[in-house]
C-alpha positions as CSV (number, residue, x, y, z in Angstrom):
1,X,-34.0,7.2,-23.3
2,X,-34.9,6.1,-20.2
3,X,-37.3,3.5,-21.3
4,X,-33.7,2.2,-23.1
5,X,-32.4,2.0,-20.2
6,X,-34.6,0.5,-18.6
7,X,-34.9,-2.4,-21.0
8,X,-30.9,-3.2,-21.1
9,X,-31.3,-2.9,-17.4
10,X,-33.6,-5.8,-17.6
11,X,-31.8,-8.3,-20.4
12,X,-28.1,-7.8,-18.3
13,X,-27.8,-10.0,-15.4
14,X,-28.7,-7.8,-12.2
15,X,-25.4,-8.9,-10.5
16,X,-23.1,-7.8,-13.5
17,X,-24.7,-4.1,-13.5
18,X,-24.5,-3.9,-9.7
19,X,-20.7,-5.1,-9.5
20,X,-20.0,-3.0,-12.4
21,X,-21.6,0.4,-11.2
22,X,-20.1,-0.2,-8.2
23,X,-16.7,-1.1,-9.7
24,X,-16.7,2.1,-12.1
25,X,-17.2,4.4,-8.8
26,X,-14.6,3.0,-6.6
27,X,-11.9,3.2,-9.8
28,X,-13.4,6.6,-10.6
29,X,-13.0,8.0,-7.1
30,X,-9.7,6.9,-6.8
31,X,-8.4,7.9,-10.3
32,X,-10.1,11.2,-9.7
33,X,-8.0,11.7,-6.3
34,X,-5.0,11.0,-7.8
35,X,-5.5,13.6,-10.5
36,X,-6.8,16.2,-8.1
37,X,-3.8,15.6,-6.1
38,X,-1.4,15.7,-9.6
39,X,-3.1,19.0,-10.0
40,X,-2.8,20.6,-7.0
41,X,1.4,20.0,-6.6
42,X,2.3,20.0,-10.3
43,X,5.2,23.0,-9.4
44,X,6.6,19.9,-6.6
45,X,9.2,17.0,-6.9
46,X,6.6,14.8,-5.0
47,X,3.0,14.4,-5.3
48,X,1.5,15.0,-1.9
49,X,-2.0,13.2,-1.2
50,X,-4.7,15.3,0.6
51,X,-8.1,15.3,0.9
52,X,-10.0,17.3,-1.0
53,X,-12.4,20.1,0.6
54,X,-15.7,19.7,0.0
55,X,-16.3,22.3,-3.1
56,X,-13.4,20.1,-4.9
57,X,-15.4,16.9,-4.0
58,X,-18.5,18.0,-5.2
59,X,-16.9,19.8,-8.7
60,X,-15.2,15.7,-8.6
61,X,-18.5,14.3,-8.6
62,X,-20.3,16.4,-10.9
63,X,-18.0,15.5,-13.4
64,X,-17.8,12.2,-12.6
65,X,-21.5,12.0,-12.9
66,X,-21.6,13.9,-16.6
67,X,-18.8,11.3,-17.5
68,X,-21.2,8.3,-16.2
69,X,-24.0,9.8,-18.5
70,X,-21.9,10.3,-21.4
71,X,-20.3,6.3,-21.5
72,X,-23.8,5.4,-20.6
73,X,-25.3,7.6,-24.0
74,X,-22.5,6.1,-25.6
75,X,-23.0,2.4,-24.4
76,X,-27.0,2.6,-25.5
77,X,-25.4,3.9,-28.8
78,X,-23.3,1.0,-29.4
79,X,-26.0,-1.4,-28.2
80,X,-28.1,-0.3,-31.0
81,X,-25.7,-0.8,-33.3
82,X,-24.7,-3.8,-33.1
């Protein structure tokens, strides 16, 4: 697999994977904020924003980072296919 990776890594232009990883982590962060905050004051009226401690940002990015693998798999997948 990660010989697969390594060769769509090296046919995609190097500035489209670099914008794009860094795109998909910015969004994800901030999506994933606005759920954990969602979560947290679902009895309110109002959503409050607040930080998260740090055992809720590191369950955040663990999931983020299973979710990265999985459209990743998933992209490979396609790839093939096509």
């Amino acid at each position: 697999m990660f010989h697969q990776l390594c060769h769509l890594q090296r046919i995609l232009p190097k500035h489209l994977f670099i914008s794009s990883a860094i795109a998909f982590i910015i969004l994800n962060i901030i999506e994933n904020f606005i759920h954990y905050n969602i979560g947290r004051s679902h009895q309110e009226d109002k959503v409050k924003l607040e930080m998260p401690n740090l055992k809720d940002w590191i369950k955040i990015i663990v999931v983020m980072i299973i979710f990265a693998i999985l459209q990743g798999l998933f992209t490979l997948i396609l790839y093939k296919t096509t």
